[in-house]
N, C-alpha and C positions, 0 to 999 in steps of 0.2 A: 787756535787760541793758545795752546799748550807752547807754538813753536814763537809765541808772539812773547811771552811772559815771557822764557825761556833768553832773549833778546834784550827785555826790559832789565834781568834778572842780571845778565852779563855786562851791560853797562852801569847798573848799580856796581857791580865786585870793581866795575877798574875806577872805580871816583873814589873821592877820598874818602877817611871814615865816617866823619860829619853826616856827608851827603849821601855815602851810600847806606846809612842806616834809616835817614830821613826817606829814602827813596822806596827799600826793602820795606819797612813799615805801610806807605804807602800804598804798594800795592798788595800787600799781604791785605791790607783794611781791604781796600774796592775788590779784593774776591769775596768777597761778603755780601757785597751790595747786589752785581748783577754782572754779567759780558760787558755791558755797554759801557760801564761804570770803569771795568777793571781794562778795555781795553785802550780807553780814553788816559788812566792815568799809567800806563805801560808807552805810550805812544810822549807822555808830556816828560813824563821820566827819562825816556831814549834824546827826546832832544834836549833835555836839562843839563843831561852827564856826556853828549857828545858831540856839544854846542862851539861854541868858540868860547877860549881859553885867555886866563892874561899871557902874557910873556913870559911868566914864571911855571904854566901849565895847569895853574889854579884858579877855579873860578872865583870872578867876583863874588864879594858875599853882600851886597845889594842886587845883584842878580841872581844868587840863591835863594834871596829872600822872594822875591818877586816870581819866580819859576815855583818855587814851592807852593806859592798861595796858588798856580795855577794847579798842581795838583792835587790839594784840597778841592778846589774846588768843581775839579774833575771828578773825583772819588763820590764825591756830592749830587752830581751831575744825575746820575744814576737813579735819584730819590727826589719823589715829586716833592715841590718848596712845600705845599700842605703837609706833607708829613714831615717833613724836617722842621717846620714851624710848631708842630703839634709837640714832635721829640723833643725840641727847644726849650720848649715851655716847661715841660715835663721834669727835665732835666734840672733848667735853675732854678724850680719849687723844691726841689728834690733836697739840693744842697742848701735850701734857706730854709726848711724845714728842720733836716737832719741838724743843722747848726743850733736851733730853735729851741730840739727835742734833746741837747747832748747831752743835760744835767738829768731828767729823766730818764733817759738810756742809762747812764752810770748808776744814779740811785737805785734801779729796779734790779729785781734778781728773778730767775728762772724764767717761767714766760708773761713775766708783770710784762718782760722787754717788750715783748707784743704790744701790748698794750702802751705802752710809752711812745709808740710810731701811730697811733691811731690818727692825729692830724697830719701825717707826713703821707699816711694814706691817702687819705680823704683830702688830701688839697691836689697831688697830684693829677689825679685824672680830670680837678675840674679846672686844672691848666690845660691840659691836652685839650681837654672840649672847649674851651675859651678861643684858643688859637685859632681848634676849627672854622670856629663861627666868624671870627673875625676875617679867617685870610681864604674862605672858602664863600663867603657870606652869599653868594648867590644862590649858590645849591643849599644854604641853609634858611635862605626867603622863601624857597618854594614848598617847604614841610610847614611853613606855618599856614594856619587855616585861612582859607580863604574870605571867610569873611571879615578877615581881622585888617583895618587899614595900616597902612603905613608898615609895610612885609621886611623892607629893606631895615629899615629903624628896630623892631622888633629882634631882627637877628642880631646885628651890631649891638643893639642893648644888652642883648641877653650874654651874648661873647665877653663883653665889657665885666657883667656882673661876676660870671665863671670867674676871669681873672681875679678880681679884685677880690672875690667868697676865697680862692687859691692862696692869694697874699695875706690876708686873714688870719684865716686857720694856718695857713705854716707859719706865720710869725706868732700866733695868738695875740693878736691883737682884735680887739672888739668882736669876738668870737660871738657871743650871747645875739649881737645884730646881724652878722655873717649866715651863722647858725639859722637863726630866727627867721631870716629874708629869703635864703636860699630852699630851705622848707617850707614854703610859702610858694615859691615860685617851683617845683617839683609837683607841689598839691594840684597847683595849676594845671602844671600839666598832665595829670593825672585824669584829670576831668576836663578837658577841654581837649586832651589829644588820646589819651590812652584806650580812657571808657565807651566813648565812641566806637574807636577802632576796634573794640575786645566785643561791642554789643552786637556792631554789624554785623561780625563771623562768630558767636558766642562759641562753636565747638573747634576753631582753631584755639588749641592751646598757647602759641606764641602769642598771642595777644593778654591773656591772663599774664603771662610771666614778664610780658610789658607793663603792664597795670601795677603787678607785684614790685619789679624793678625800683620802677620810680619812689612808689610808696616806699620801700626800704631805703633809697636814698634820703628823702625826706625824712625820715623815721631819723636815720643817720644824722643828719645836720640839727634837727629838732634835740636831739640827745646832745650833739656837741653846745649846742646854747643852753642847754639845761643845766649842761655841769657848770657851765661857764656865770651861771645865775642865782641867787641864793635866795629862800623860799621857797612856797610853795609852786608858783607859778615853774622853777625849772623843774622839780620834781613832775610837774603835772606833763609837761614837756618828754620828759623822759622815761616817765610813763606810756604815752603813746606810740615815741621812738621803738619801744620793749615788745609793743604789741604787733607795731607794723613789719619789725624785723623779724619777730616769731613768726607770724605767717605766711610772711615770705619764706624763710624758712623752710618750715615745714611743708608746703605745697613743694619748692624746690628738690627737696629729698624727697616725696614721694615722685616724684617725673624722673630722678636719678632713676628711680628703683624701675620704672617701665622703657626708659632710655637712657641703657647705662652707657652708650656709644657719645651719646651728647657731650659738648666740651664744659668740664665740670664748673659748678659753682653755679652759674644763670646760664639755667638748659635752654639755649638757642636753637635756632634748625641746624646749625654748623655741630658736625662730627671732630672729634679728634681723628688729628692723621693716623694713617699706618704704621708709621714709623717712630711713636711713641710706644715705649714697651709696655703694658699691664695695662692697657684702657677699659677692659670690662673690671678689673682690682679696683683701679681711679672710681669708676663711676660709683661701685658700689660702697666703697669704705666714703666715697664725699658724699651719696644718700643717708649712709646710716648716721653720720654725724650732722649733717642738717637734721633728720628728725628729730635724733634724744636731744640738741640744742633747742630747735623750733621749739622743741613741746616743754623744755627749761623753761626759756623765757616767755613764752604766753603765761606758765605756771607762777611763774615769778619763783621757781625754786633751784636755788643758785646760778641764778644767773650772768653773775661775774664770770664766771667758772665757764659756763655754756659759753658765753660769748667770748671766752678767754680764747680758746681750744678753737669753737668752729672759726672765728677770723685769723687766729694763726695758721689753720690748714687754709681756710682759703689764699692768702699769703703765700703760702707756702706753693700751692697752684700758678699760680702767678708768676713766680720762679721759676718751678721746674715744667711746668707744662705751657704756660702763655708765653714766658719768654724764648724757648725755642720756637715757636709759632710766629710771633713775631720778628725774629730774624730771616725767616723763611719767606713771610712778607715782605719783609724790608727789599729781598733779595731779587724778588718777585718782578718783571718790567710794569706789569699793568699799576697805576695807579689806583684803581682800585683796591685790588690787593693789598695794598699797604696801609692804606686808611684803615679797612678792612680788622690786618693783625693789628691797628696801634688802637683800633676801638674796643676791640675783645681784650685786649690786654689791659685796658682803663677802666671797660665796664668791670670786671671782674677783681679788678682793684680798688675800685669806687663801693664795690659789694664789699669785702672785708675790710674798709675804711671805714666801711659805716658800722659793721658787728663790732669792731675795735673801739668805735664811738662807745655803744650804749656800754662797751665792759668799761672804760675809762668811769664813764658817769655812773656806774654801778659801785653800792659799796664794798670790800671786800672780803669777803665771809670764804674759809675753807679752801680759797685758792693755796698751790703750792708755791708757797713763796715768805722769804726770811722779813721780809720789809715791805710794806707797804706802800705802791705807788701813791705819790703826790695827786693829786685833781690835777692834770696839767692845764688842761687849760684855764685855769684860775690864774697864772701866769700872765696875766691881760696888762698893758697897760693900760 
């Protein structure tokens, strides 16, 4: 491989600058990706830059154009279309969010900022899982219960919904029905897939922390239509959001504290690799801050504050420990593996999306900070 690059690498230096920067780029990306990936666009790049030439010596640049898309698409190559449909999604939430969030990002100061990204959170991952369902949609008819007609319809619905709850909450638009519908269909699943699952094995733990999961999503999206709603009714809303995130929570950090190896934030069966430095630190410092939050917010005593702090570390997780994870993924041949890092990286972001939530919809008492974030999501058309 080394002597193959190396190849690729010396017919990039003799093309012109244009091409040989387009080229160098190129394959520097697809070492990222996998062998298969980087060797495909080393091979498209070799014939790009030592192809036939005008009479001038320079190549066409309608055949630049066209040779280059073949080494994107090479680079690509390497990463199953599910995951690249999942990143896709992920991706243009991202930047219609953040565009969304811009005037809240500026107006907030110290870590209100956190809290100012709390829908840019919480919309992303339920792109990724949108995508899933839609462009995997068979392997996601076979997780729905069997007794339920029409398995095919069901998945697609539900795909459909992820997106559209995604577009939502990162535009804030109609947030309070977004909110409202997607906590509603979480509960669902909560009892009809989780409780099952958790009662049939009751002393596997991974099924509690299933049960829990969902409930804190819900909790999560209940809180974003709360804020989004005035009266009583959102108050009551974000009342239960408070509770169901607190105990998640709190059970969370108590499982940090007996499996501090677990990959932090929603203790799975999956380990943090070896090759992260401080993983028993990690576990321990994200236990101790899930309890003194968890038991914040059940308490209701500041709980701005709690959920301020524990959704910016889990964020902050997210960064520095999920995002290396999932490029390792990405890098990964098996397909599996890649769904794998782009789901651990969503759930985990979907978890402090939702903590982000109930701090937005909380009022703010004691936080450090010069100014007072806005209700964003009141921002509704």
């Amino acid at each position: 491989m080394a002597d193959v690059s190396s190849y690729g690498v010396a017919a990039a230096d003799g093309a012109g600058p244009v091409a040989g920067c387009l080229v160098h780029l190129a394959i520097w990306l697809s070492s990222f990706v996998n062998k298969r990936a980087h060797l495909a666009v080393v091979v498209q790049s070799e014939a790009l830059l030592t192809g036939q030439r005008g009479c001038d010596g320079v190549r066409e640049p309608a055949a630049l154009r066209m040779h280059m898309q073949t080494i994107i698409l090479a680079t690509l190559w390497g990463i199953d279309r599910t995951a690249v449909a999942m990143c896709g999604a992920g991706i243009v939430v991202f930047f219609i969010a953040l565009w969304a969030a811009k005037n809240d990002i500026a107006q907030a100061r110290g870590l209100e900022k956190s809290v100012a990204l709390s829908n840019l959170c919480f919309a992303i991952p339920l792109a990724v899982f949108g995508a899933l369902h839609v462009v995997s949609v068979d392997f996601v008819a076979s997780l729905v219960p069997a007794y339920m007609p029409w398995r095919l319809f069901w998945a697609y619905f539900v795909g459909v919904a992820l997106l559209a709850g995604a577009l939502s909450i990162a535009t804030k638009i109609q947030v309070r029905w977004s909110g409202l519908l997607l906590g509603i269909m979480w509960f669902l699943f909560v009892a009809m897939l989780d409780i099952p699952g958790a009662l049939a094995n009751p002393k596997d733990r991974f099924g509690w922390t299933l049960v829990l999961r969902e409930s804190c999503f819900a909790g999560g999206a209940w809180a974003l239509a709360g804020n989004a709603m005035r009266g009583r009714g959102g108050s009551r809303l974000i009342t239960v959001g408070r509770v169901l995130i607190g105990i998640a929570a709190l059970f969370y950090g108590f499982e940090h504290f007996l499996h501090p190896l677990a990959r932090p934030g929603v203790p799975l069966a999956k380990l943090m690799p070896e090759w992260i430095p401080g993983r028993l630190l990690i576990g321990y410092v994200t236990g101790a801050i899930l309890v003194v939050a968890g038991a914040g917010m059940l308490l209701n005593k500041n709980t701005r504050m709690a959920a301020t702090y524990l959704g910016t570390w889990i964020v902050l997780l997210v960064v520095c420990v999920y995002g290396p994870i999932l490029i390792a993924a990405l890098r990964d041949p098996s397909v599996a593996m890649q769904i794998e890092g782009i789901n651990y990286f969503a759930d985990t972001l979907l978890f402090g999306g939702a903590i982000l939530a109930l701090a937005s919809a909380t009022p703010c008492h004691g936080l450090n900070s010069t100014a007072e974030l806005p209700r964003n999501s009141r921002h509704e058309n």
